[in-house]
C-alpha positions as CSV (number, residue, x, y, z in Angstrom):
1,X,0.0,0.0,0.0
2,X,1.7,3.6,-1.0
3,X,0.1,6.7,-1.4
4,X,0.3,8.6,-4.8
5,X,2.2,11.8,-3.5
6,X,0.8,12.7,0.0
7,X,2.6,11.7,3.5
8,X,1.1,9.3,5.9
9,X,1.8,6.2,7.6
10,X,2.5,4.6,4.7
11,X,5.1,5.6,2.1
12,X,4.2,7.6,-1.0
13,X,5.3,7.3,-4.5
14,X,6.7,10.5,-5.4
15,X,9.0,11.1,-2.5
16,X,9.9,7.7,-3.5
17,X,10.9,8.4,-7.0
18,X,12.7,11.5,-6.0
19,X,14.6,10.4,-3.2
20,X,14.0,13.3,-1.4
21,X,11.1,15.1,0.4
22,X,8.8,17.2,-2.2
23,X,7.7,20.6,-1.4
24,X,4.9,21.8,-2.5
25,X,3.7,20.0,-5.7
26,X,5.2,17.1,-7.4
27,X,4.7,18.4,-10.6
28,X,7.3,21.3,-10.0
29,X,10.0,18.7,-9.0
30,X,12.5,17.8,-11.4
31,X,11.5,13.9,-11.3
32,X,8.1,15.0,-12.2
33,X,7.5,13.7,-15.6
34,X,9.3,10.3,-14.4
35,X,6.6,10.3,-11.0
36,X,3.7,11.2,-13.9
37,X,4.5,8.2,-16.0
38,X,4.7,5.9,-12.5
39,X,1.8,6.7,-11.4
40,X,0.0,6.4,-14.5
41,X,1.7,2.7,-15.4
42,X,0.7,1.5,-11.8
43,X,-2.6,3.5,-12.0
44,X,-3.2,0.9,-15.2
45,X,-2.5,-2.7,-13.8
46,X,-5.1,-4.7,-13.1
47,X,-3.3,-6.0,-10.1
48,X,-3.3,-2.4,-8.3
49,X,-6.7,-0.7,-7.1
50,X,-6.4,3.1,-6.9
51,X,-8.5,4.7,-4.0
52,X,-8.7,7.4,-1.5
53,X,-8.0,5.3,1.7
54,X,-6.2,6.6,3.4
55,X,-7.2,10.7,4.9
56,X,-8.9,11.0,1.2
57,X,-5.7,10.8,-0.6
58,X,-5.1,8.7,-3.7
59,X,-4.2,5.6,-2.3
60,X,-2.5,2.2,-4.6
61,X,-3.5,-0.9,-3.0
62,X,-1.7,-4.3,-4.3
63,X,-3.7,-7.3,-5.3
64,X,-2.6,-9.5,-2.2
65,X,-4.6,-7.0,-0.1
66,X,-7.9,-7.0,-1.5
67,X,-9.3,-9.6,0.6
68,X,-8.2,-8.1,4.1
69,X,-10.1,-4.9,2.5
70,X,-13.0,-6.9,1.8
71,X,-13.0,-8.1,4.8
72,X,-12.7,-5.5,7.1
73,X,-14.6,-2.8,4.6
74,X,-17.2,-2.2,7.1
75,X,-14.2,0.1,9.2
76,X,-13.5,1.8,6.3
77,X,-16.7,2.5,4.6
78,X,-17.6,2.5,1.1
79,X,-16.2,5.5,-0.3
80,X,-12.5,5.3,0.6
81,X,-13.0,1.8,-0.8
82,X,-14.4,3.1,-4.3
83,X,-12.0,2.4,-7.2
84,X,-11.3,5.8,-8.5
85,X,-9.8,6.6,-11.7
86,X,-9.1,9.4,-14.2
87,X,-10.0,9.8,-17.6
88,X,-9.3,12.2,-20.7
89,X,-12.3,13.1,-22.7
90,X,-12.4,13.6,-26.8
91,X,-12.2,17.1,-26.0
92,X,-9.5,17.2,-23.9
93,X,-11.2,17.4,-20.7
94,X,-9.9,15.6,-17.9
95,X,-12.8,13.9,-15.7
96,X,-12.9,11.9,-12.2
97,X,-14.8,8.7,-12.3
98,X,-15.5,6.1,-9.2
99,X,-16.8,2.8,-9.4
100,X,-18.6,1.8,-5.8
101,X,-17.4,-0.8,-3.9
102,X,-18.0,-3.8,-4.1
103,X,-18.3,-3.7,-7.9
104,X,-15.0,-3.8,-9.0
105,X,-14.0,-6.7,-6.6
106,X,-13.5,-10.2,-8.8
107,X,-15.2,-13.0,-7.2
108,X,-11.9,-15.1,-6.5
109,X,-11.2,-12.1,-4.0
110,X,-14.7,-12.3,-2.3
111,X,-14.1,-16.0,-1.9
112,X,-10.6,-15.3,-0.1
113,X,-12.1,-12.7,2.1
114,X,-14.5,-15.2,3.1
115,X,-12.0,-18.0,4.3
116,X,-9.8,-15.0,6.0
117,X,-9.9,-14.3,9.8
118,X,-10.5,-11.2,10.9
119,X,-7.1,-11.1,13.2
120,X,-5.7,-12.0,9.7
121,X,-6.9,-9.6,8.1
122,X,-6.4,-6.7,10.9
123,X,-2.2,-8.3,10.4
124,X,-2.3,-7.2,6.9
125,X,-3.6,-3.6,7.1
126,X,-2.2,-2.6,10.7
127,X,-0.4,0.3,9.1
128,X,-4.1,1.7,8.0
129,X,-5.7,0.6,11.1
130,X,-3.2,1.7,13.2
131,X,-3.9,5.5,11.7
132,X,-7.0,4.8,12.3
133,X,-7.1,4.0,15.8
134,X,-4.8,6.7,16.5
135,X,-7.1,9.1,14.7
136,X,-9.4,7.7,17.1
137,X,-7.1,8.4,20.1
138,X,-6.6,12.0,19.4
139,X,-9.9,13.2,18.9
140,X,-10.8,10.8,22.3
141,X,-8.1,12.7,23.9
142,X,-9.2,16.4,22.7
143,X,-12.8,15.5,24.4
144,X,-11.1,13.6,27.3
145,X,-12.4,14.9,31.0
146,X,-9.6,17.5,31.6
147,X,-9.0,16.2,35.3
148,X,-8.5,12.6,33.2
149,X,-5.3,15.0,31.6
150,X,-1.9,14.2,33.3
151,X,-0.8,18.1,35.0
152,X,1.8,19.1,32.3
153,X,-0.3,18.5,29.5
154,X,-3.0,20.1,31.3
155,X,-1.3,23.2,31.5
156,X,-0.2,23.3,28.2
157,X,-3.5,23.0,26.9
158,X,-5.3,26.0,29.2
159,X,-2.0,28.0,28.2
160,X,-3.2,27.6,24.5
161,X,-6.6,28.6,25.5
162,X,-5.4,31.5,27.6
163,X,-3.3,32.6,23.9
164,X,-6.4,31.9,21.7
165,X,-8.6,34.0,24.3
166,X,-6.7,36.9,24.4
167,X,-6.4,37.0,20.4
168,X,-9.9,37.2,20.3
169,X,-10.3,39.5,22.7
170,X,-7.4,42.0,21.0
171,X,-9.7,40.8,17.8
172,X,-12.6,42.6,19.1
173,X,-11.2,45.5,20.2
């Protein structure tokens, strides 16, 4: 699993191709044309399903993986596991299309998903679940009971609040 150019907890394409963090837009880098051409020949197997999995971003998912996806789509939901894929019109016109899942899943990978465990399956995709579940972890903590809060970080946090409140009041003013 690799992610067309954006970071995350997995690695991404372009930074790969460059060997070097990318500022700003691929596009602009001097590997561009050679990332372009990678991500359309991988884009094009039938062994790779393009998707937005992971925070929205255009996501290449091997073959072998399908069926811990299949498995476990209900965590992901059906729109980060639509195949998504770009097309040139006649005209010139470049237009987005997505095909829902399941559709696009052959049957010989519904089978597989079937006979997989689910601790199997959670093995094969910890590095998205793992972003998920620390996704989850932040957002519990921002809502956490603040006397739940160890002191320091506490203190830290009404000392951003004390910062934000006076901006708004110098805002107002």
């Amino acid at each position: 699993m690799v992610l067309q150019a954006a970071r995350g907890r997995v690695p991404n394409l372009a930074e790969t191709i460059a060997r070097e963090p990318i500022r700003g837009s691929w596009w602009g880098h001097p590997k561009g044309r050679q990332i372009f051409r990678a991500a359309r020949a991988i884009s094009e197997s039938p062994a790779i399903l393009v998707c937005k999995l992971i925070d929205n971003k255009v996501t290449y998912v091997h073959r072998r993986v399908w069926p811990a996806l299949v498995k476990l789509a209900p965590r992901f939901g059906n729109k980060r596991l639509a195949k998504v894929s770009d097309e040139h019109t006649n005209t010139g016109a470049h237009v987005s299309r997505r095909l829902p899942f399941p559709e696009w899943v052959p049957a010989d990978v519904m089978k597989e998903a079937e006979k997989l465990s689910v601790p199997e399956a959670e093995r094969i995709l910890s590095a998205v679940l793992a972003e998920n579940s620390s996704k989850a972890a932040r957002k519990l903590w921002r809502s956490a009971d603040p006397h739940l809060i160890p002191l320091p970080v506490r203190e830290r946090r009404s000392r951003k609040r004390h910062v934000s409140e006076e901006r708004r009041t110098i805002a107002t003013n």
